[in-house]
PQR file of N, CA, C, O and H, with PARSE charges and radii, in Angstrom:
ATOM      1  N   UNK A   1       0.844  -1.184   0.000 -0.4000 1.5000
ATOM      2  CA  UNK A   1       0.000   0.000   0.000 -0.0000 2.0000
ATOM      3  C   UNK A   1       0.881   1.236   0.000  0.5500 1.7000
ATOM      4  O   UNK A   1       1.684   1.408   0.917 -0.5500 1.4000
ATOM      5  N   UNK A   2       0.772   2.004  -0.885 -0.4000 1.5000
ATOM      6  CA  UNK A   2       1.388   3.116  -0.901 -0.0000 2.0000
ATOM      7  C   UNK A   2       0.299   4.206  -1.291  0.5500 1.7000
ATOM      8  O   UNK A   2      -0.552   4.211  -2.181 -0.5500 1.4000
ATOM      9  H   UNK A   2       0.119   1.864  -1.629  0.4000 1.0000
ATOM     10  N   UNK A   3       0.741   5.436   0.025 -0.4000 1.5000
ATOM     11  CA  UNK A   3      -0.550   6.190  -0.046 -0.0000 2.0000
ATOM     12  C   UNK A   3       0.100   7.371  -0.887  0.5500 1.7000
ATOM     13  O   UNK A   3       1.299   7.639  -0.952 -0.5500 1.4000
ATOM     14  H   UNK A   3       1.432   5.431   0.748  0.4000 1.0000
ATOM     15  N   UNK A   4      -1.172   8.152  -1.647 -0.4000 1.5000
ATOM     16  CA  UNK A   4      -1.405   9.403  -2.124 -0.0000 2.0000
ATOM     17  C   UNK A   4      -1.822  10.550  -1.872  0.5500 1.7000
ATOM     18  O   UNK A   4      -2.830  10.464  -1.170 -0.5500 1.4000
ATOM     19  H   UNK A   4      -2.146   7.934  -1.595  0.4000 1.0000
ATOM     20  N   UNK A   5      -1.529  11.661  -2.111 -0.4000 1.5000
ATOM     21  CA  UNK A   5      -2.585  12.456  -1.898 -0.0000 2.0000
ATOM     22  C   UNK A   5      -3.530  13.118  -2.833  0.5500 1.7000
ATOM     23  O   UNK A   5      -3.183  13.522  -3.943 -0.5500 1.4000
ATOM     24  H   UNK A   5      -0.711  11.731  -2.681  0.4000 1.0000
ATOM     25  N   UNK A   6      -4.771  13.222  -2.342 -0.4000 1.5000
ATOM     26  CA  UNK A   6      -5.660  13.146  -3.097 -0.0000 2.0000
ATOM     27  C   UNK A   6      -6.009  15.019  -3.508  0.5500 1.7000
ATOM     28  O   UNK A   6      -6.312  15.454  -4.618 -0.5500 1.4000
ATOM     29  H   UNK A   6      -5.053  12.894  -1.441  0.4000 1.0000
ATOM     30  N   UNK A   7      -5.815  15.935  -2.035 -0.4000 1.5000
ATOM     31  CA  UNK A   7      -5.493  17.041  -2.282 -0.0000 2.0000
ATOM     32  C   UNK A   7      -5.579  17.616  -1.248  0.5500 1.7000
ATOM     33  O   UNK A   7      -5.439  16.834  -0.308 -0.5500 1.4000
ATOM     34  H   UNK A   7      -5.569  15.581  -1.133  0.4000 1.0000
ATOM     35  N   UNK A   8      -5.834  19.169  -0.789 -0.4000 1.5000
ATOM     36  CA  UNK A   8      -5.842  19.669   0.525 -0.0000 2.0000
ATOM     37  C   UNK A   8      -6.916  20.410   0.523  0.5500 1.7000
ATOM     38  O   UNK A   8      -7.279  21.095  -0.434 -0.5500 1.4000
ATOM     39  H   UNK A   8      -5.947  19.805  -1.553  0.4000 1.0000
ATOM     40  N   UNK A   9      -7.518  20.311   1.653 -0.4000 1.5000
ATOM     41  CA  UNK A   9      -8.963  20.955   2.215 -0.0000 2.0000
ATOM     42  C   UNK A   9      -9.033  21.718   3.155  0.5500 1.7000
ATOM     43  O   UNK A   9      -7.949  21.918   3.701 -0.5500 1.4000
ATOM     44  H   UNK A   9      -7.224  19.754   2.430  0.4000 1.0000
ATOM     45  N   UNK A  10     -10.147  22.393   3.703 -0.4000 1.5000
ATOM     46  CA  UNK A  10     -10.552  23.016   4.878 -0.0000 2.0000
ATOM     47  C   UNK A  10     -10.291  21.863   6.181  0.5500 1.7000
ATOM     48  O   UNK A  10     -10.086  20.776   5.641 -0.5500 1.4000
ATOM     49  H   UNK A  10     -11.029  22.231   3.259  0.4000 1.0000
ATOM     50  N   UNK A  11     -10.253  21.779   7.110 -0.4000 1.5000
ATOM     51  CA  UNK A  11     -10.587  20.821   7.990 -0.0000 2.0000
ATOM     52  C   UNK A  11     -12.340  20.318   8.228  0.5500 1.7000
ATOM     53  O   UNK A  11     -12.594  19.296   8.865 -0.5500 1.4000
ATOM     54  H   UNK A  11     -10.419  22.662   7.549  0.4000 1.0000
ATOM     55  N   UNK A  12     -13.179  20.978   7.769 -0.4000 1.5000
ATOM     56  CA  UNK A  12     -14.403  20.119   7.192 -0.0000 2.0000
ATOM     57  C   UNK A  12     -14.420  19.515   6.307  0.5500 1.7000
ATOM     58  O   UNK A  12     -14.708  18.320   6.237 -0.5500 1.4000
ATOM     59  H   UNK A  12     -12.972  21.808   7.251  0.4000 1.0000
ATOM     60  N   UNK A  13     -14.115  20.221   5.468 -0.4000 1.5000
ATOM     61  CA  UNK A  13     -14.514  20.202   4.117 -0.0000 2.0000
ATOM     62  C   UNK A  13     -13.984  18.357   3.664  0.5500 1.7000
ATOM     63  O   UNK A  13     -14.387  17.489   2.890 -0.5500 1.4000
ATOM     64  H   UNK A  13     -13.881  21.191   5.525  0.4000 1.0000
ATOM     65  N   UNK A  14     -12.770  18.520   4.789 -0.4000 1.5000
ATOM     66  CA  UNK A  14     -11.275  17.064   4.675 -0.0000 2.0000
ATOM     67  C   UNK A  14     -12.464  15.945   5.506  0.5500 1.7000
ATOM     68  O   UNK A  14     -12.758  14.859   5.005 -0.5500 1.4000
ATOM     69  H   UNK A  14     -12.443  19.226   5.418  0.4000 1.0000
ATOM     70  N   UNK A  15     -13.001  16.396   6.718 -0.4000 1.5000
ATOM     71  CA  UNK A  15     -13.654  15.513   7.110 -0.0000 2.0000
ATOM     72  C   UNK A  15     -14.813  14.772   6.602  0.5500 1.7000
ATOM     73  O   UNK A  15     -15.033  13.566   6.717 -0.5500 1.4000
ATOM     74  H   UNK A  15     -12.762  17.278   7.124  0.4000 1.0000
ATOM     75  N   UNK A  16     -15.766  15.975   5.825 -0.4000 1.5000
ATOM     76  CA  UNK A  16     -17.072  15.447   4.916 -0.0000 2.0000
ATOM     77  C   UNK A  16     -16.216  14.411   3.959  0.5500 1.7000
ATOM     78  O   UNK A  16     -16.463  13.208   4.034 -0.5500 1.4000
ATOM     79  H   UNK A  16     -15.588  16.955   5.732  0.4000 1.0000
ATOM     80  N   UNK A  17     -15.222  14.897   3.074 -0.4000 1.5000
ATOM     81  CA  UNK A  17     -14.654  14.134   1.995 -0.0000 2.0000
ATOM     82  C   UNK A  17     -14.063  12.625   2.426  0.5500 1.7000
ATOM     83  O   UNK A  17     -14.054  11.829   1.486 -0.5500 1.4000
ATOM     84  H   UNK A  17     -15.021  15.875   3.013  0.4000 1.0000
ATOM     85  N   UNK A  18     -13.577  12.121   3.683 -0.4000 1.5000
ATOM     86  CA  UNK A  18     -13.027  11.351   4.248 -0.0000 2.0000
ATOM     87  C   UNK A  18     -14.272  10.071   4.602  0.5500 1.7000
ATOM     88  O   UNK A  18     -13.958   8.885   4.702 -0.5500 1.4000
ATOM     89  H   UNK A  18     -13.584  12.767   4.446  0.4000 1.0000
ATOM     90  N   UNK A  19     -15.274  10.429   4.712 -0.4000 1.5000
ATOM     91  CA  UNK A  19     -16.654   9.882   5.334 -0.0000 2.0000
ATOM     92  C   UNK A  19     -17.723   9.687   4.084  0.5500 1.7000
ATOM     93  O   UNK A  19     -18.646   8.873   4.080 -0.5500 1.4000
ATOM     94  H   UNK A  19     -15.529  11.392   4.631  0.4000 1.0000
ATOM     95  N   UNK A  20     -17.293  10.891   2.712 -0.4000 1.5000
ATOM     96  CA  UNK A  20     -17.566   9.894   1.425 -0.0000 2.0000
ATOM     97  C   UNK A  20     -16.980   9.080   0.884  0.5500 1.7000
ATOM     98  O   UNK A  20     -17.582   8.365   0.083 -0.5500 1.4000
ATOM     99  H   UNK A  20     -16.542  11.553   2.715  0.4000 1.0000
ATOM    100  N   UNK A  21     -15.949   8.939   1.061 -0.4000 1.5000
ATOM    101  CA  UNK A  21     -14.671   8.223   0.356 -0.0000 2.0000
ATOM    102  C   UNK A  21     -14.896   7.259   0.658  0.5500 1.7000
ATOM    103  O   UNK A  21     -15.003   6.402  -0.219 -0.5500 1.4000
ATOM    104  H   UNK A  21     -15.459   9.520   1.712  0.4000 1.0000
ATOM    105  N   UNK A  22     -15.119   6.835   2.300 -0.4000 1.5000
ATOM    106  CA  UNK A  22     -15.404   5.444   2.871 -0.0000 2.0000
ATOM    107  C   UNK A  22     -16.837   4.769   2.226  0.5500 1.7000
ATOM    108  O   UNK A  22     -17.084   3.628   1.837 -0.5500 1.4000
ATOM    109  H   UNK A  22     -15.032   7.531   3.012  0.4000 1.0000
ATOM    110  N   UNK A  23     -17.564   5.864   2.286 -0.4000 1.5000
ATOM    111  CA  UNK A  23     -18.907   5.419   2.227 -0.0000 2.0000
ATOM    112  C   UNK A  23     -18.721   4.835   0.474  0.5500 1.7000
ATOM    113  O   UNK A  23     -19.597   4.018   0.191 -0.5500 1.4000
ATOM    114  H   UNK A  23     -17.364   6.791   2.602  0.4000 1.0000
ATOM    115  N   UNK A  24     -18.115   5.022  -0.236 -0.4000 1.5000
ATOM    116  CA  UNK A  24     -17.857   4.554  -1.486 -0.0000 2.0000
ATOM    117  C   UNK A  24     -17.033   3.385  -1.745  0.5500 1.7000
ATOM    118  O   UNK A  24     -17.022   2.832  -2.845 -0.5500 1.4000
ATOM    119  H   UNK A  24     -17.404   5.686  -0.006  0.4000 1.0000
ATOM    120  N   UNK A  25     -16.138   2.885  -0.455 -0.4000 1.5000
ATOM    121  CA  UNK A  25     -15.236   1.958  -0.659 -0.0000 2.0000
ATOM    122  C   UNK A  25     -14.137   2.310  -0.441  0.5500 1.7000
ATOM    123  O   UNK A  25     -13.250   1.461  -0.536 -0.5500 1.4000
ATOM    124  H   UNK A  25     -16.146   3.334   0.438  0.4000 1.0000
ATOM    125  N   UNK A  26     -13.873   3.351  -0.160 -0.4000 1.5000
ATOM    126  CA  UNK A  26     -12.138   3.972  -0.477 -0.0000 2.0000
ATOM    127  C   UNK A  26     -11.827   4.190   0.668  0.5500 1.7000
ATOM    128  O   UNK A  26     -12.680   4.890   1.213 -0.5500 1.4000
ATOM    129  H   UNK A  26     -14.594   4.040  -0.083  0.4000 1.0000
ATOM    130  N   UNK A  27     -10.984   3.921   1.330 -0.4000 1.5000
ATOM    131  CA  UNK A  27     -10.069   4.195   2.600 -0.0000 2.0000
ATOM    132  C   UNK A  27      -9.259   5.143   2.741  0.5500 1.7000
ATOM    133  O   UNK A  27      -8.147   5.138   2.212 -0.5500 1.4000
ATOM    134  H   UNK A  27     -10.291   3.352   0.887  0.4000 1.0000
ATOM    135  N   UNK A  28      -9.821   6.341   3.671 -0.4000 1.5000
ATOM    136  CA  UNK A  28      -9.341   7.248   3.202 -0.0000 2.0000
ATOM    137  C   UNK A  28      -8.577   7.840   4.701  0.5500 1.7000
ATOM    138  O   UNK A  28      -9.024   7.574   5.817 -0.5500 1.4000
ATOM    139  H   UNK A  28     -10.724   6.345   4.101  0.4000 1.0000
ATOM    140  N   UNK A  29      -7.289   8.727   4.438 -0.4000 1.5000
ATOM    141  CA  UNK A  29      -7.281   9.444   5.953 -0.0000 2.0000
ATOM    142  C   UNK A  29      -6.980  10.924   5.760  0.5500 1.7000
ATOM    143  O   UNK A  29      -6.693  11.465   4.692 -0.5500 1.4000
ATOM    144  H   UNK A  29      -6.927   8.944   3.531  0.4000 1.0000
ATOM    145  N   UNK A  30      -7.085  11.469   6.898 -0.4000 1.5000
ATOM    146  CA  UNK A  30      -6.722  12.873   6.897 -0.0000 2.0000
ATOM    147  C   UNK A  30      -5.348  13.119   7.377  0.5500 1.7000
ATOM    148  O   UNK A  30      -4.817  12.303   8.130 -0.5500 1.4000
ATOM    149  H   UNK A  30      -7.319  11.030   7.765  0.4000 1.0000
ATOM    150  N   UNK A  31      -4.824  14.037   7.047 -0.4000 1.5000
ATOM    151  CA  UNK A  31      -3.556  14.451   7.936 -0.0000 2.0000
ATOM    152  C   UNK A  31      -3.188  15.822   7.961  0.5500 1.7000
ATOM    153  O   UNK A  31      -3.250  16.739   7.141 -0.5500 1.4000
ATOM    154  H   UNK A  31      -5.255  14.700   6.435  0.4000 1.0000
ATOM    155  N   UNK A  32      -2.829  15.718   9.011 -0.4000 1.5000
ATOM    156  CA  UNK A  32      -2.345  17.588   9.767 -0.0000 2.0000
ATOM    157  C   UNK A  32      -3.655  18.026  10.147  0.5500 1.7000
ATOM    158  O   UNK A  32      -3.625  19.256  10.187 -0.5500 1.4000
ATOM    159  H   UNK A  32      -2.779  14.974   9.676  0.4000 1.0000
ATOM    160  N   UNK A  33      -4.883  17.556  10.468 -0.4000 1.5000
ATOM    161  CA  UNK A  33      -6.187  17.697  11.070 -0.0000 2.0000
ATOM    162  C   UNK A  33      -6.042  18.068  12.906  0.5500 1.7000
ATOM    163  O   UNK A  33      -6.991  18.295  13.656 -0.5500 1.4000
ATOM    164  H   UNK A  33      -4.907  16.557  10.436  0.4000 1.0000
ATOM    165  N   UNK A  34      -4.580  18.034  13.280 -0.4000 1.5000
ATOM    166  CA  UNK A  34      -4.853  19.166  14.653 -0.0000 2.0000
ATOM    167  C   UNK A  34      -3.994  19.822  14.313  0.5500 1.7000
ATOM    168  O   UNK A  34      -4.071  20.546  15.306 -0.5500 1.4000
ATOM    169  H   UNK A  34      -3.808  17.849  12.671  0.4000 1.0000
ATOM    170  N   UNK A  35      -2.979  20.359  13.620 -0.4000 1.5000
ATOM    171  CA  UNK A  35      -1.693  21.025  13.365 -0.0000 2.0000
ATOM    172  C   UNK A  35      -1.947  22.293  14.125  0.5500 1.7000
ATOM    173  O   UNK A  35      -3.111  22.542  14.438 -0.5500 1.4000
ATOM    174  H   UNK A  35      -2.917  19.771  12.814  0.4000 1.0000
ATOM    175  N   UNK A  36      -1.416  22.750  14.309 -0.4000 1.5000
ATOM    176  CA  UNK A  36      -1.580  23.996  15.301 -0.0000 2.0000
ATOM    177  C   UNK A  36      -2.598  24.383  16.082  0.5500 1.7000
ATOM    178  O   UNK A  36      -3.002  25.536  16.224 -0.5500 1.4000
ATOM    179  H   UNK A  36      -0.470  22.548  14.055  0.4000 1.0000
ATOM    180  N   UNK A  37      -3.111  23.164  16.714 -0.4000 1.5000
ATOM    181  CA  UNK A  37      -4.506  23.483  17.915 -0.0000 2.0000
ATOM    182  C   UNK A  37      -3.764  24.191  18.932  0.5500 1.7000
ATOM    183  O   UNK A  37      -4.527  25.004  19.454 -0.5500 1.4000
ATOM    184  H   UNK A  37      -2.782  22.227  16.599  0.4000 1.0000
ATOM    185  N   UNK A  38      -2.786  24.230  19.364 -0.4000 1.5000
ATOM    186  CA  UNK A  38      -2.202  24.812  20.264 -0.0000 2.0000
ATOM    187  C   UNK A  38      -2.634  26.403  20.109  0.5500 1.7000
ATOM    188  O   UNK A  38      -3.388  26.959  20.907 -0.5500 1.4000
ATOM    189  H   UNK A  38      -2.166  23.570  18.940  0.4000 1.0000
ATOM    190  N   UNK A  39      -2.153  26.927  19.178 -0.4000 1.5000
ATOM    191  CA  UNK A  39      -2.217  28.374  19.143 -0.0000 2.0000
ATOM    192  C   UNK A  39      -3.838  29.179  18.427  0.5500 1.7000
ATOM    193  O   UNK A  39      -4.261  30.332  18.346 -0.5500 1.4000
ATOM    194  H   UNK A  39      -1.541  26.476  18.530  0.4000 1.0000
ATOM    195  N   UNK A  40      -4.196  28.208  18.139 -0.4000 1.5000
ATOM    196  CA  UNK A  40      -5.922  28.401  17.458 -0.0000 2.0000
ATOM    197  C   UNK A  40      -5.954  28.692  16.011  0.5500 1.7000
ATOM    198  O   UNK A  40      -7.054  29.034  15.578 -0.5500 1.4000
ATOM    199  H   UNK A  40      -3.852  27.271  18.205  0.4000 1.0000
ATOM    200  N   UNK A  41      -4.947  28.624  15.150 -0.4000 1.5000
ATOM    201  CA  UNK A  41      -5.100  28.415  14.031 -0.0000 2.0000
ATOM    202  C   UNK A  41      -5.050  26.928  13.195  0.5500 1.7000
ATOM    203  O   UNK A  41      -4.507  26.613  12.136 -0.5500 1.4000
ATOM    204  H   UNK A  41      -4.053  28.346  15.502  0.4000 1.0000
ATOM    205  N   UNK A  42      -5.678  26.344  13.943 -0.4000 1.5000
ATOM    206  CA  UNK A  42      -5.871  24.609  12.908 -0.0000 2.0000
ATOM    207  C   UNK A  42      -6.959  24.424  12.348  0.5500 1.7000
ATOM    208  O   UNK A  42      -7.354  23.281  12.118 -0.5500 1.4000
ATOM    209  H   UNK A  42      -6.119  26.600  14.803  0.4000 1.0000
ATOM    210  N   UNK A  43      -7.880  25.849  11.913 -0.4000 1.5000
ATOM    211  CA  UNK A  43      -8.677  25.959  10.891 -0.0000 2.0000
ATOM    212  C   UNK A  43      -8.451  27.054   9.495  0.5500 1.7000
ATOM    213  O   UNK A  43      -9.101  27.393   8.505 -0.5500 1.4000
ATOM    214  H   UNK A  43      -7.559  26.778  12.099  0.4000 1.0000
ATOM    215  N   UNK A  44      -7.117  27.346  10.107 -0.4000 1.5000
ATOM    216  CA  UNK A  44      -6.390  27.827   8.830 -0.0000 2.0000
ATOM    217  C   UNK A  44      -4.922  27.051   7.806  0.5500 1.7000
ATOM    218  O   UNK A  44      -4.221  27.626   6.973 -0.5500 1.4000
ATOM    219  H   UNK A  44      -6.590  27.070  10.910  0.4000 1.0000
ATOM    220  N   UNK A  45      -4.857  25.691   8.241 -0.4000 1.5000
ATOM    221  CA  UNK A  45      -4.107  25.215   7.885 -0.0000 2.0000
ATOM    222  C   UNK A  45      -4.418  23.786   6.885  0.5500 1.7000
ATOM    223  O   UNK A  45      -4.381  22.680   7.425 -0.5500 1.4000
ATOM    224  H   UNK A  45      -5.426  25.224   8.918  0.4000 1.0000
ATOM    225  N   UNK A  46      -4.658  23.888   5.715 -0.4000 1.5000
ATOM    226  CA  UNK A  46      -5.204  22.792   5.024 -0.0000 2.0000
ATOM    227  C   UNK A  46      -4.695  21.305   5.205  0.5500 1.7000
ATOM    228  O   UNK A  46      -3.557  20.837   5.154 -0.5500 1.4000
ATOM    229  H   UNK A  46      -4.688  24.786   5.276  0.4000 1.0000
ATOM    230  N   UNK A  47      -6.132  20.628   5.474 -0.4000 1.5000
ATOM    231  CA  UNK A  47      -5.765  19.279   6.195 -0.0000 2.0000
ATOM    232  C   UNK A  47      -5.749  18.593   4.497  0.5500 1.7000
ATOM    233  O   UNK A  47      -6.496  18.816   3.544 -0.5500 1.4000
ATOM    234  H   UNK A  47      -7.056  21.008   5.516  0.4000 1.0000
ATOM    235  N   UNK A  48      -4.649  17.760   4.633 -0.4000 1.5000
ATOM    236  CA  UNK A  48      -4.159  16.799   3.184 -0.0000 2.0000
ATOM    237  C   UNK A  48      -4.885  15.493   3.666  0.5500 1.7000
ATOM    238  O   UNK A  48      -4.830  14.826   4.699 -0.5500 1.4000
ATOM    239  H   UNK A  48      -4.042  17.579   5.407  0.4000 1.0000
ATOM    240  N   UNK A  49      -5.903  15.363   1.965 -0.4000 1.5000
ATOM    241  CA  UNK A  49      -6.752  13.934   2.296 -0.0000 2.0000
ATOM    242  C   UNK A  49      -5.742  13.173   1.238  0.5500 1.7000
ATOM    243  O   UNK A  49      -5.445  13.506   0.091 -0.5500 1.4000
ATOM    244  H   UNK A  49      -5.948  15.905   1.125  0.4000 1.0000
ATOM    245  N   UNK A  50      -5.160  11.622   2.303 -0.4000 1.5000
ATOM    246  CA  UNK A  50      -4.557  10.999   2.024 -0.0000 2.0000
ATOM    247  C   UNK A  50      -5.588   8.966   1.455  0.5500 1.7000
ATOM    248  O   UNK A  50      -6.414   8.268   2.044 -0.5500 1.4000
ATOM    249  H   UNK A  50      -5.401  11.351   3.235  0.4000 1.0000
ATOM    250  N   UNK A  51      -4.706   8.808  -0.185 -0.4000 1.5000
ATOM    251  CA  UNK A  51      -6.098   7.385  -0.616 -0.0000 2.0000
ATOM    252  C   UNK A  51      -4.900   6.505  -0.514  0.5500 1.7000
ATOM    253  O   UNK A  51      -3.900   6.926   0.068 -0.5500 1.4000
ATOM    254  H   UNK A  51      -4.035   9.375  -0.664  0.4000 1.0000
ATOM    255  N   UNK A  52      -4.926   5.425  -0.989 -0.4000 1.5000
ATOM    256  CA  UNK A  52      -3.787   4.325  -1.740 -0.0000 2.0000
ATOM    257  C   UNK A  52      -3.673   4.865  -3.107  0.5500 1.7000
ATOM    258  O   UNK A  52      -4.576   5.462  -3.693 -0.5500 1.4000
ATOM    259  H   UNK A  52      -5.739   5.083  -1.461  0.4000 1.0000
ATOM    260  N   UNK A  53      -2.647   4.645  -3.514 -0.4000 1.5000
ATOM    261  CA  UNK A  53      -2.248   5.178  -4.409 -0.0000 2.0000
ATOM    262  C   UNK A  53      -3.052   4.271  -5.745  0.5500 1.7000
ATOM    263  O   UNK A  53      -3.025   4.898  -6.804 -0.5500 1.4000
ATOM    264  H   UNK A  53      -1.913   4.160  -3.038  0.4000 1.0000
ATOM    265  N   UNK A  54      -3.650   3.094  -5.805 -0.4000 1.5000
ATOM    266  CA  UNK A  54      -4.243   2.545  -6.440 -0.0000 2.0000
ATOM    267  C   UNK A  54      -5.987   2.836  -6.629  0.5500 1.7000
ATOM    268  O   UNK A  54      -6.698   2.268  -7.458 -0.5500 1.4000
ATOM    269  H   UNK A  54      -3.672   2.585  -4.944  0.4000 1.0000
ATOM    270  N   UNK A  55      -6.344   3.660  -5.832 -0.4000 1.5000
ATOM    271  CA  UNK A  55      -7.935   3.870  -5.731 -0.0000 2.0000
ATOM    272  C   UNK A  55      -7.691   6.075  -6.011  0.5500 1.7000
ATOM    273  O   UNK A  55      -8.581   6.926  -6.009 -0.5500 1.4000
ATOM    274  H   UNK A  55      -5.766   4.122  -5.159  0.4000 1.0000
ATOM    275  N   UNK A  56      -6.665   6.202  -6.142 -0.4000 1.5000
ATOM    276  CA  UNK A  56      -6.488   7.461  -6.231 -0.0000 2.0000
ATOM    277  C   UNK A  56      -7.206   8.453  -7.865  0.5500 1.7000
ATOM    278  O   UNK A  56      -7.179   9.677  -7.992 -0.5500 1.4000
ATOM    279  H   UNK A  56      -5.943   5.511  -6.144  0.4000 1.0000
ATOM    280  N   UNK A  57      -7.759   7.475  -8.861 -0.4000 1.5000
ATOM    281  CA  UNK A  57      -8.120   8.127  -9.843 -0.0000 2.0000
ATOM    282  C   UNK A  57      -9.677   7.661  -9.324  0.5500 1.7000
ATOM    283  O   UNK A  57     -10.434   8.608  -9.538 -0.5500 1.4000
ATOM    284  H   UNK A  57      -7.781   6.481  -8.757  0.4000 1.0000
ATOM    285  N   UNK A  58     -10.210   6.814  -8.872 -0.4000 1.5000
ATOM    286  CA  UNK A  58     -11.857   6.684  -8.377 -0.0000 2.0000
ATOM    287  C   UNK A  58     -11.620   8.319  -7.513  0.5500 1.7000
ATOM    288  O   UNK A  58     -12.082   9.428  -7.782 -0.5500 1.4000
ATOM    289  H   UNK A  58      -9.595   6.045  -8.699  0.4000 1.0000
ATOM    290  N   UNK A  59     -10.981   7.999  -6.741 -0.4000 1.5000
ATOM    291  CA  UNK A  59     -11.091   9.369  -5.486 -0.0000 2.0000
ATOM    292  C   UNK A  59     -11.344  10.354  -6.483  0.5500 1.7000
ATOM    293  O   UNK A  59     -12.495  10.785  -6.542 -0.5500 1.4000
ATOM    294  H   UNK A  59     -10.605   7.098  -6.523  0.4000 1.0000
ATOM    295  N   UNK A  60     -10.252  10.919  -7.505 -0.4000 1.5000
ATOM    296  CA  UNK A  60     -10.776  12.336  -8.119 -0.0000 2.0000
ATOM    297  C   UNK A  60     -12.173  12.153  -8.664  0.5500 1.7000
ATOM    298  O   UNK A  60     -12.724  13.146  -9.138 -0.5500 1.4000
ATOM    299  H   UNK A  60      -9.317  10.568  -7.458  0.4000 1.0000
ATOM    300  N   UNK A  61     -12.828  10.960  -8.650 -0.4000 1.5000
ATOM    301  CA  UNK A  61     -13.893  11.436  -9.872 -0.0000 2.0000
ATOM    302  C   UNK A  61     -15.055  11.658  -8.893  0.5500 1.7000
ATOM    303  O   UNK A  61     -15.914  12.477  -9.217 -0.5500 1.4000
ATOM    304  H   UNK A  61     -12.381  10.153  -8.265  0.4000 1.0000
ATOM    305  N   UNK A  62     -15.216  10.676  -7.140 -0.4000 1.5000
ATOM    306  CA  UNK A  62     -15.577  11.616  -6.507 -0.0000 2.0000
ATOM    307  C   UNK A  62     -15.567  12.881  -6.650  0.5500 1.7000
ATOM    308  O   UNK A  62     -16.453  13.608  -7.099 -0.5500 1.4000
ATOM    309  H   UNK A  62     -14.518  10.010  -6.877  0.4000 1.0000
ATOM    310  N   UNK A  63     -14.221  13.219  -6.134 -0.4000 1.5000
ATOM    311  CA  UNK A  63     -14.482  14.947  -6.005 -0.0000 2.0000
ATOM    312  C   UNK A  63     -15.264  15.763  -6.512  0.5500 1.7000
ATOM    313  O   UNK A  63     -16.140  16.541  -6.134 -0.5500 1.4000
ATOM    314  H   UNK A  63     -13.501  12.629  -5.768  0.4000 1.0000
ATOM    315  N   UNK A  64     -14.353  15.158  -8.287 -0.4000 1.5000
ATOM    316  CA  UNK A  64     -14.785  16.035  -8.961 -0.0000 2.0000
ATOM    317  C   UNK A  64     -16.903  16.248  -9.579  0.5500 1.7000
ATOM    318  O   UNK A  64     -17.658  17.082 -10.080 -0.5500 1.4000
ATOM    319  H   UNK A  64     -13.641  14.527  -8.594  0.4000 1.0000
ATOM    320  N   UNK A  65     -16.899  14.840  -9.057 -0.4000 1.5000
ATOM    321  CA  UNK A  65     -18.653  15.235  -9.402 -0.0000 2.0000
ATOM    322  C   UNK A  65     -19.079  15.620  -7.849  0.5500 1.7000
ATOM    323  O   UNK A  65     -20.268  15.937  -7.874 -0.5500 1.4000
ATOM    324  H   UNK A  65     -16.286  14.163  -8.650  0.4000 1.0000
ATOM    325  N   UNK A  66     -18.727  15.679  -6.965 -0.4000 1.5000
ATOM    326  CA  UNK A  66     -19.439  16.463  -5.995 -0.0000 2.0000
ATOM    327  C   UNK A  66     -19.302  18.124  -6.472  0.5500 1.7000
ATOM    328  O   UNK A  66     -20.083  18.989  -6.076 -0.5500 1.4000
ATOM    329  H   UNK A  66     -17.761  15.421  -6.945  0.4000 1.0000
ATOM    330  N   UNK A  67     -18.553  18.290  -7.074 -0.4000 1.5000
ATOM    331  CA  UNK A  67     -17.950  19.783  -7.594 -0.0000 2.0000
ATOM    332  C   UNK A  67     -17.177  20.488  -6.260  0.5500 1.7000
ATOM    333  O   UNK A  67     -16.645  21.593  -6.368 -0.5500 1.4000
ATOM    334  H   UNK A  67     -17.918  17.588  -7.396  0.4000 1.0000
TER
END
């Protein structure tokens, strides 16, 4: 398994996308989703949604038809 990234989001936006991905089959994770909770900007820092690098062209077509 070698993972990809699929692209970078809001920290919602990473979480909604993470919870379709599954719901489609795709195993998906987030990362850097607390990155700077300390200082209160870890809703300005785009969380990277990470697929397998083999389910990574299904993932864009998600995306891209959710628009």
């Amino acid at each position: 398994m070698s993972l990809a990234e699929l692209g970078r989001f809001s920290r919602n936006e990473a979480m909604i996308l993470v919870g379709a991905l599954e719901a489609q089959g795709i195993p998906a994770i987030a990362f850097d989703e607390g990155a700077s909770i300390a200082d209160g900007s870890q809703f300005l820092i785009p969380v990277r949604v990470m697929v397998d690098a083999d389910d990574l062209a299904d993932a864009r077509a998600i995306v891209a038809a959710a628009g």
